[in-house]
N, C-alpha and C positions, 0 to 999 in steps of 0.2 A: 307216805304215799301221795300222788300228786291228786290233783282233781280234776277226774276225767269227765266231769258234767255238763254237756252238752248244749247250746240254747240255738235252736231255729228261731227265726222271724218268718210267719205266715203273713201275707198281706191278698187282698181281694181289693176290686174297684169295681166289680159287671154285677149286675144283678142284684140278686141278693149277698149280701157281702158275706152279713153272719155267717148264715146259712152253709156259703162256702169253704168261711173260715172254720165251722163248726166238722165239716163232710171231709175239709182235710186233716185238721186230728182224727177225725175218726179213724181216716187212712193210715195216718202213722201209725194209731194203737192196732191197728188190722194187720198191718207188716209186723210185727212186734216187739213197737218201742215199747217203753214205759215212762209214760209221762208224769213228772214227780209234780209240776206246775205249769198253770196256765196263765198269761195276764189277763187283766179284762180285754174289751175288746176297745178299741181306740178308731175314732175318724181323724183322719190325716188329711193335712194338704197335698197334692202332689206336691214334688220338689223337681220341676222341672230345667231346671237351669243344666245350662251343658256345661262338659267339662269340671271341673276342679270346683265344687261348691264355695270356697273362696274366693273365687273371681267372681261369682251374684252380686248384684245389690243385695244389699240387706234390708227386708221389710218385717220389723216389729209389728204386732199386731195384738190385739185383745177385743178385737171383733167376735163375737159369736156367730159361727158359719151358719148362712141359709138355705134355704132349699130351692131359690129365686136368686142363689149367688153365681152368674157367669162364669160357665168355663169348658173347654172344651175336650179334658181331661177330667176325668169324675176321680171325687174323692175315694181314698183309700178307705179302710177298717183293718188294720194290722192288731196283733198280737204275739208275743212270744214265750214258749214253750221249753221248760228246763224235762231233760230227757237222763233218764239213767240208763244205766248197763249197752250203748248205744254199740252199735257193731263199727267195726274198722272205719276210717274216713271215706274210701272211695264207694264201700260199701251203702253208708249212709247217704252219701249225694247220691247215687241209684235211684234209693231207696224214696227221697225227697223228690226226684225228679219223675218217678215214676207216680209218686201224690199229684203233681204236676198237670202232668200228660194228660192222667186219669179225668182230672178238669177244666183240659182245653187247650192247656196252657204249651206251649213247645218254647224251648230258648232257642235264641239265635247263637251262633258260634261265638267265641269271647274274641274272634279275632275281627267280627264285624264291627261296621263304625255302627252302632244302630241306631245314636239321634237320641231323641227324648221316650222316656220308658213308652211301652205300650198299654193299653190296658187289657189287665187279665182276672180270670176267674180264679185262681189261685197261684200266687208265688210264694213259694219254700225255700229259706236258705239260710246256707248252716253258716250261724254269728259265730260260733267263738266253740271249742272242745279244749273244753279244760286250760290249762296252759299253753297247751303247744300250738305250735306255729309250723305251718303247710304252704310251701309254695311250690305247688308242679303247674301241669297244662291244665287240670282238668279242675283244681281246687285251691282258691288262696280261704287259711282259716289263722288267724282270725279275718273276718269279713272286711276287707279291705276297705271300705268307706262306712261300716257300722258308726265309729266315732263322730263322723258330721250329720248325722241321722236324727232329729228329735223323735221321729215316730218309728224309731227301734229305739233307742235311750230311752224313752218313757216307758211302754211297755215293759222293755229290760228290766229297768232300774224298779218297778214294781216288783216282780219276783225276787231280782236277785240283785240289790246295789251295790254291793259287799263283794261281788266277782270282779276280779283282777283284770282287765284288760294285758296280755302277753305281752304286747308289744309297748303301748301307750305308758305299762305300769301305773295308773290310775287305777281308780276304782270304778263301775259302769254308774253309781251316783254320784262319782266327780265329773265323771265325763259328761255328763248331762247337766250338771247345774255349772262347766263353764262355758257350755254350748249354747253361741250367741241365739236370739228368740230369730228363727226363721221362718219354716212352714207350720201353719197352727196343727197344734195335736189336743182333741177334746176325749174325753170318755165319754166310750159309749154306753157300753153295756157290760153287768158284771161278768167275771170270768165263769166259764161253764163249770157246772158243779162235776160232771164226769171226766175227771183227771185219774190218770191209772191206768 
């Protein structure tokens, strides 16, 4: 039997991030996921750079982030979410998108150019289901750019290092530790003890 185990990345930048991060599991378990794990919760750099994450400069760093550190893009607090028994694909992006909506949040079309992310009170989105691989208009899974991501690979790879990237055939903690050092990812805060 394959494995159909699910993993969203939540990420927050407005306000209170937790807080956010914390109201949209809520929402998932409200719809009727079931959430087998959560990671902690993680501050991130943006990763602003356009187009093709390979064409950035690359900035290594081991600065510890401030709260007096310039920028005009507020940092992230991501986390990600291993989900059992999840309903259909198209179902589940709904389902995510409608956690979304609930906090503020509206996407623009995939066919827009839309430039450097925006900030939002909560974005949900489905990393990887199991092995299979999804590409229509409305949903590419596995998460088309997860692999160049440190602040989904860190999270990730806390829960579940050992899950198979579909496409890449790595592991989600090879994929992380050959992923050059580019936007810092620190912990934050431990994961929420209400998983379920």
């Amino acid at each position: 039997m394959r494995d159909e185990r699910v993993y969203l990345g939540l990420g927050s930048n407005v306000g209170n991030r937790i807080a956010h991060l914390r109201a949209g599991l809520a929402g998932l378990r409200e719809r009727g996921l079931r959430l087998r794990a959560v990671s902690s919760f993680y501050l991130t750099e943006p990763d602003l750079r356009p187009g093709n994450p390979t064409e950035a400069d690359l900035r290594p760093s081991s600065e510890e982030p401030t709260e007096l550190e310039e920028t005009d893009h507020p940092w992230y607090v991501n986390c990600v979410a291993a989900v059992v028994d999840a309903p259909a694909a198209d179902q589940l992006l709904d389902l995510c998108l409608a956690v979304e909506e609930e906090h503020g949040y509206r996407r623009r079309p995939t066919s827009e150019d839309c430039g450097p992310p925006q900030p939002r009170m909560l974005d949900v989105d489905v990393l990887m289901i199991g092995e299979r691989i999804i590409e229509d208009s409305s949903i590419r899974v596995p998460h088309p750019w997860m692999q160049d991501r440190r602040f989904v690979l860190v999270p990730f790879a806390e829960i579940a290092p050992r899950a198979r990237h579909p496409v890449a055939g790595a592991t989600i903690g090879d994929m992380l530790t050959a992923l050059p050092e580019r936007e810092r990812v620190w912990l934050l805060a431990p994961p929420p003890s209400e998983v379920g």
